[in-house]
BAVOTOR-655121 format. One record per residue (C-alpha): residue in three letters; x, y, z. Coordinates in steps of 0.05 Angstrom, whole numbers, padded with zeros to 5 digits, always signed. Example, Ala and Ser with C-alpha at 12.3 -4.5 7.8 and 13.67 -1.06 7.14 Angstrom:
residues 2
ALA+00246-00090+00156
SER+00273-00021+00143
END
This chain:
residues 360
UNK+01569-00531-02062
UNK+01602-00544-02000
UNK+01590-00495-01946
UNK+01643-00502-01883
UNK+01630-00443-01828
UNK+01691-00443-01771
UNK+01714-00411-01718
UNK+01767-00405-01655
UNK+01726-00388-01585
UNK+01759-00390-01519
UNK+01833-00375-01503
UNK+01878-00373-01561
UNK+01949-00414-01556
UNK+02004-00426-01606
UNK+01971-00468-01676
UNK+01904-00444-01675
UNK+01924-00425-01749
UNK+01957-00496-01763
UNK+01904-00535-01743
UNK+01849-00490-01792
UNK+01904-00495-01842
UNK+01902-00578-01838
UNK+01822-00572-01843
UNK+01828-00535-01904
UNK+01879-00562-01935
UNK+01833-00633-01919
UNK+01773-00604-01958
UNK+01813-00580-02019
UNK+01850-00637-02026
UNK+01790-00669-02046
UNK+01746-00609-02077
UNK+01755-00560-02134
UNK+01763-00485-02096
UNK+01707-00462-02141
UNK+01661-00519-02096
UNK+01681-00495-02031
UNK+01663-00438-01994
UNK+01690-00422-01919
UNK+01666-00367-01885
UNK+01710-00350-01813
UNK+01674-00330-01753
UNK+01700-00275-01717
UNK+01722-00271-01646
UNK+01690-00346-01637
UNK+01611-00353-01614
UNK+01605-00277-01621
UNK+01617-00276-01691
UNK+01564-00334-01694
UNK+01508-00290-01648
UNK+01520-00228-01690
UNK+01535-00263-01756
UNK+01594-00229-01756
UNK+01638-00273-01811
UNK+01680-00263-01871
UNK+01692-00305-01934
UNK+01756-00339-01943
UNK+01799-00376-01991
UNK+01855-00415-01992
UNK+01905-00358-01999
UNK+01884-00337-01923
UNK+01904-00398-01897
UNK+01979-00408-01931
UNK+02036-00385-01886
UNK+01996-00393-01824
UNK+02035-00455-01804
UNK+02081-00420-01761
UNK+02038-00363-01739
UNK+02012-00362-01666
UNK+01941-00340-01644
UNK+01883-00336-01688
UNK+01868-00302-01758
UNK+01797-00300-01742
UNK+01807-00274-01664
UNK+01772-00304-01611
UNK+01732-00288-01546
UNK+01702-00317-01480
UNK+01630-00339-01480
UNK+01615-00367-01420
UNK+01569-00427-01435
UNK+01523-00418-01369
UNK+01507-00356-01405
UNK+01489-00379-01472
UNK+01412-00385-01447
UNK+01418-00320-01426
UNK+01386-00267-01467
UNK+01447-00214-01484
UNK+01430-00136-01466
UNK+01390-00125-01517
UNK+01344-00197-01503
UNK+01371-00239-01552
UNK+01370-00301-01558
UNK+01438-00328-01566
UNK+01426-00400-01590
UNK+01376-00391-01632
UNK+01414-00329-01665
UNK+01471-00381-01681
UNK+01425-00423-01709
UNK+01395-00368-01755
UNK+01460-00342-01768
UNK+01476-00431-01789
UNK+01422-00429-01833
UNK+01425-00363-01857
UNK+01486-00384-01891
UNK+01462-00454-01913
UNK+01519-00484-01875
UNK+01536-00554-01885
UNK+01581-00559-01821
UNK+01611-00512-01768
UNK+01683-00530-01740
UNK+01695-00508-01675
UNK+01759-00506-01641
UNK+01766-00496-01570
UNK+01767-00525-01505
UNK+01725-00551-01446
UNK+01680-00487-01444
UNK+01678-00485-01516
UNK+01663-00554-01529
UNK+01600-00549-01479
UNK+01572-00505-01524
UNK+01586-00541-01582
UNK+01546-00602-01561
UNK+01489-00553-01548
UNK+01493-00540-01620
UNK+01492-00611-01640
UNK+01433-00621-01600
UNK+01390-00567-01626
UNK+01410-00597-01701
UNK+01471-00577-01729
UNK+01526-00608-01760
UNK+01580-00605-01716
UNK+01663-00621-01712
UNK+01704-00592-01661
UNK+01775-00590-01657
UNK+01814-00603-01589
UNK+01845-00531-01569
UNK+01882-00517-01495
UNK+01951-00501-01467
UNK+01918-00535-01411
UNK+01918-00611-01444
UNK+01846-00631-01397
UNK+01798-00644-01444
UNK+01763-00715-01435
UNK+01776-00760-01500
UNK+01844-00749-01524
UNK+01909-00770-01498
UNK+01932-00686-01525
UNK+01906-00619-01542
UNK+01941-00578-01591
UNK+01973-00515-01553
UNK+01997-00553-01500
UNK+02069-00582-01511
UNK+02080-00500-01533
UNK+02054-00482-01475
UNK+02093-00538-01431
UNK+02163-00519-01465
UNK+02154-00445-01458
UNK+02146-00456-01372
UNK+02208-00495-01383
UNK+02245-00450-01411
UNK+02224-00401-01355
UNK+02250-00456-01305
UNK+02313-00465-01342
UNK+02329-00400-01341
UNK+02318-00384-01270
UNK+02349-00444-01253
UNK+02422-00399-01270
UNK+02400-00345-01223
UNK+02385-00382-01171
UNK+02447-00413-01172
UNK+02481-00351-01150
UNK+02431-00336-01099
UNK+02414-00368-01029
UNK+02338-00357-01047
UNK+02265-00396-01056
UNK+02245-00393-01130
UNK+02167-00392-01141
UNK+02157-00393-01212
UNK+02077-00397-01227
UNK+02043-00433-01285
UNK+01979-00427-01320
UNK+01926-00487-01295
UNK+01878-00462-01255
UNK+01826-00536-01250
UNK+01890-00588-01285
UNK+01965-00584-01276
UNK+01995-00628-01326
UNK+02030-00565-01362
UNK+02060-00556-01283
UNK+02074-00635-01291
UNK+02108-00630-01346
UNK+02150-00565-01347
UNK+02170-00585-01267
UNK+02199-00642-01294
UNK+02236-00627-01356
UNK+02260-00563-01314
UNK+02276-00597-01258
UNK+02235-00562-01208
UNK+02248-00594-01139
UNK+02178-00574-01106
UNK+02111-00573-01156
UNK+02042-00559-01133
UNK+01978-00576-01169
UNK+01908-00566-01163
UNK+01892-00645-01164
UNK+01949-00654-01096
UNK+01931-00609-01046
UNK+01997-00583-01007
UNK+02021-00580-00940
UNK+02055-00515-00918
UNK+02092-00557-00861
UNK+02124-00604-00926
UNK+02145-00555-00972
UNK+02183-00518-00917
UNK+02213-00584-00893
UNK+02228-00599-00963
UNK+02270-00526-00973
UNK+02305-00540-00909
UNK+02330-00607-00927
UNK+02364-00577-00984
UNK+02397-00528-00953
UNK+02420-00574-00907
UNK+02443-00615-00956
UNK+02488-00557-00985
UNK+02441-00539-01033
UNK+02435-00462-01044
UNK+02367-00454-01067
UNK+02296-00475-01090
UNK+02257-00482-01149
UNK+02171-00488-01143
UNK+02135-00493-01197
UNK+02064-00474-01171
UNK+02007-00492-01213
UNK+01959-00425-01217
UNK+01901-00474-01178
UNK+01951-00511-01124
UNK+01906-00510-01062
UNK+01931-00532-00996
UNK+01903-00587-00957
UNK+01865-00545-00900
UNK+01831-00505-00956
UNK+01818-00560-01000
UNK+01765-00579-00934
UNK+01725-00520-00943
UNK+01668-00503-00981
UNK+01667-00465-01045
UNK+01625-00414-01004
UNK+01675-00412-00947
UNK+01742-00415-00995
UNK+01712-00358-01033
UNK+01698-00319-00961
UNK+01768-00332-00946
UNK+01809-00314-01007
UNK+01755-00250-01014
UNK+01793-00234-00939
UNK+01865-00248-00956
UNK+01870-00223-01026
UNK+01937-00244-01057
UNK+01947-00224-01131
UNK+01952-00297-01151
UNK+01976-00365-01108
UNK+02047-00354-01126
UNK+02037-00285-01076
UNK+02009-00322-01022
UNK+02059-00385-01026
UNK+02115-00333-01022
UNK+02081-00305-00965
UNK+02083-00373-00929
UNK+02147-00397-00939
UNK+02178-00319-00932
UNK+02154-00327-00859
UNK+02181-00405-00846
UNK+02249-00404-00873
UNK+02306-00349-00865
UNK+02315-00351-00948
UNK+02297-00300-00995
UNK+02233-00306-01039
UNK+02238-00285-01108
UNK+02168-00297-01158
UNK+02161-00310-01238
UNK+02099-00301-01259
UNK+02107-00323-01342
UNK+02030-00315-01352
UNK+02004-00299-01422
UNK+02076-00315-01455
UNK+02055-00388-01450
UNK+01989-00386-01501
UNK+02044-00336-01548
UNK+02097-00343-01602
UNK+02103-00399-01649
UNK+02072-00458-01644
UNK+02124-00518-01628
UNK+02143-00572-01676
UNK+02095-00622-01647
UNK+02042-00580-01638
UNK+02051-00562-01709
UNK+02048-00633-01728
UNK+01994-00647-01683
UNK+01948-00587-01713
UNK+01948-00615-01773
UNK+01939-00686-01766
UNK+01878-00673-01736
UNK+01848-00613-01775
UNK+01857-00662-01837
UNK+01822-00709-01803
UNK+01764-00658-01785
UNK+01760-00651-01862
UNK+01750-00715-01882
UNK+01699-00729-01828
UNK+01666-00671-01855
UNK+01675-00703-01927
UNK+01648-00765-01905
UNK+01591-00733-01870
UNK+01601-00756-01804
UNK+01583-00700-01752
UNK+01577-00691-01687
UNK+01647-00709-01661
UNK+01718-00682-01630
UNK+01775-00700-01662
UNK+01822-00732-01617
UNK+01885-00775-01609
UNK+01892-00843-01579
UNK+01957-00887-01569
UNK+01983-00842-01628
UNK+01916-00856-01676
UNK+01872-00798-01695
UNK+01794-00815-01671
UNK+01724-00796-01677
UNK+01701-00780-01602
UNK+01626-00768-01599
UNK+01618-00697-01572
UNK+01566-00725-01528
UNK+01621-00764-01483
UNK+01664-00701-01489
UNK+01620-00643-01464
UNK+01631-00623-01395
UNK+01691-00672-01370
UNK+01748-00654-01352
UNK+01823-00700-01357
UNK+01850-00692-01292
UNK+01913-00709-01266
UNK+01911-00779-01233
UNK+01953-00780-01165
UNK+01964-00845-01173
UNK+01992-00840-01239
UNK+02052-00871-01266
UNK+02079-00799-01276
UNK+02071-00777-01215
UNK+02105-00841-01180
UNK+02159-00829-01229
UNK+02171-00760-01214
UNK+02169-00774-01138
UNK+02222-00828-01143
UNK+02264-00773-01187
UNK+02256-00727-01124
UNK+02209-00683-01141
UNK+02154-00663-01080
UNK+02088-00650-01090
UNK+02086-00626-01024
UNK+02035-00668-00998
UNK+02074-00716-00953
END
């Protein structure tokens, strides 16, 4: 008997569902149903501490292709906290590990991102059979070219720039249009590009106030009516970027702004003579329907999570490379995060297409 435990953890985004599907799919490909048994974690690690679970079968996992968010919910578990007893002094790792062998598991696959995946190497270290899956809208975890979640995530932002691009249009205003990424920016990257954002600001290029307002005055010099930013959630300007976590914290504890979007409004409000308008499309990006190529994506690589499971070859992410699905040691994985590089072919492209990143 073959005895697969599995579960979401972390933020959900569109093909959570695909990508289980794919793994299941994998393992029955190859297995008789009556050889197989699944049993979904709920709500991610939490199920796992508090053996939460429920058995499934096949039927739970056809017509989930389409369907965004998870079937077996999900929730935060901060991995600097997995060491720490919970309220009533348990201890968390070693109540997954009961809860593991409790249920005679011969693998757990976890899907999830950079937190997530922390955790999961803690598991592999303390024995288990481990296979995680590459979840985030944000597209940063180290060992894999893309993260399921993502391209949804990128063409829902541009669909929030393309559609303010027709109201600004008939409006002499500033557009600040804010987009999930609070350590990365590639889904800012992206969706400022395809939208065709004239300013974008990310958390790996700090900004200058004095450039972005040049920037907005140039184009309304040049005849052109209005603005589009597309501000990544951590875009951090250049004098802040010099201060200390302690001192950063101090400051923004002084000048609270609801998010970065607020405070660049703020700014530019008081440097230009232009209205400020802000979008702010927040959760919609992890909702709906998974896109196409996430779709695809999903369940390439949940597929290939089965038949490393099937082959018995543990302790490894799932990734992409150069358009090849690969075995990434979770090891290597744990703890790194895919940044964008400044010095990136992207980002020289995008500058030469006119796109400022504020910075000079």
């Amino acid at each position: 008997m073959l005895r697969i435990g599995i579960l979401t953890s972390g933020g959900d985004c569109q093909a959570l569902n695909a990508a289980m599907r794919g793994v299941v799919k994998g393992i029955y490909s190859k297995c008789k149903e009556n050889e197989v048994e699944i049993y979904g974690f709920q709500e991610g690690y939490k199920g796992l501490i508090y053996s939460n679970f429920k058995m499934l079968t096949s039927r739970d996992f056809s017509g989930i292709l389409t369907v965004g968010g998870t079937i077996l919910g999900t929730s935060r578990q901060p991995f600097k906290l997995m060491r720490v007893p919970d309220e009533n002094g348990l201890d968390k790792v070693e109540a997954m590990k009961h809860t593991y062998h409790k249920l005679n598991l011969n693998c757990l696959v976890i899907l999830g991102g950079n937190g997530t995946h922390k955790t999961a190497n803690l598991l592999r270290e303390e024995g288990l059979n481990i296979i995680t899956l590459p979840k985030t809208i944000d597209n940063d975890l180290w060992g894999t070219d893309m993260t399921f979640g993502f391209q949804s995530a990128v063409d829902i932002a541009t669909d929030t720039i393309d559609k303010i691009h027709t109201t600004a249009t008939s409006h002499n205003r500033v557009f600040i249009i804010e987009i999930m990424g609070h350590k990365v920016g590639w889904v800012a990257l992206h969706a400022a590009i395809a939208g065709g954002a004239d300013i974008v600001l990310l958390p790996e290029i700090p900004y200058d106030i004095d450039v972005i307002v040049d920037a907005i005055n140039k184009r309304k010099k040049a005849g052109k009516r209005f603005t589009i930013i597309a501000v990544a959630e951590g875009a951090i300007s250049k004098k802040d970027a010099k201060l200390s976590k302690k001192e950063l914290r101090e400051k923004q504890e002084k000048h609270k702004y609801p998010s970065v979007a607020y405070e660049m409004a703020e700014k530019v409000q008081k440097r230009t003579d232009q209205e400020v308008r802000i979008a702010v499309p927040g959760h919609t990006q992890r909702g709906g329907s998974p896109c196409p190529y996430d779709r695809v994506l999903s369940t390439r690589l949940g597929s290939a999570a089965a038949e490393a499971i099937l082959d018995g070859d543990f302790g490894h992410m799932i990734g992409i490379k150069n358009d090849k699905v690969i075995r990434v040691p979770l090891a290597e994985v744990a703890g790194k995060l895919k940044y964008v590089d400044p010095q990136s072919d992207i980002i020289k492209e995008a500058r030469l297409s006119g796109i400022s990143f504020g910075d000079k």
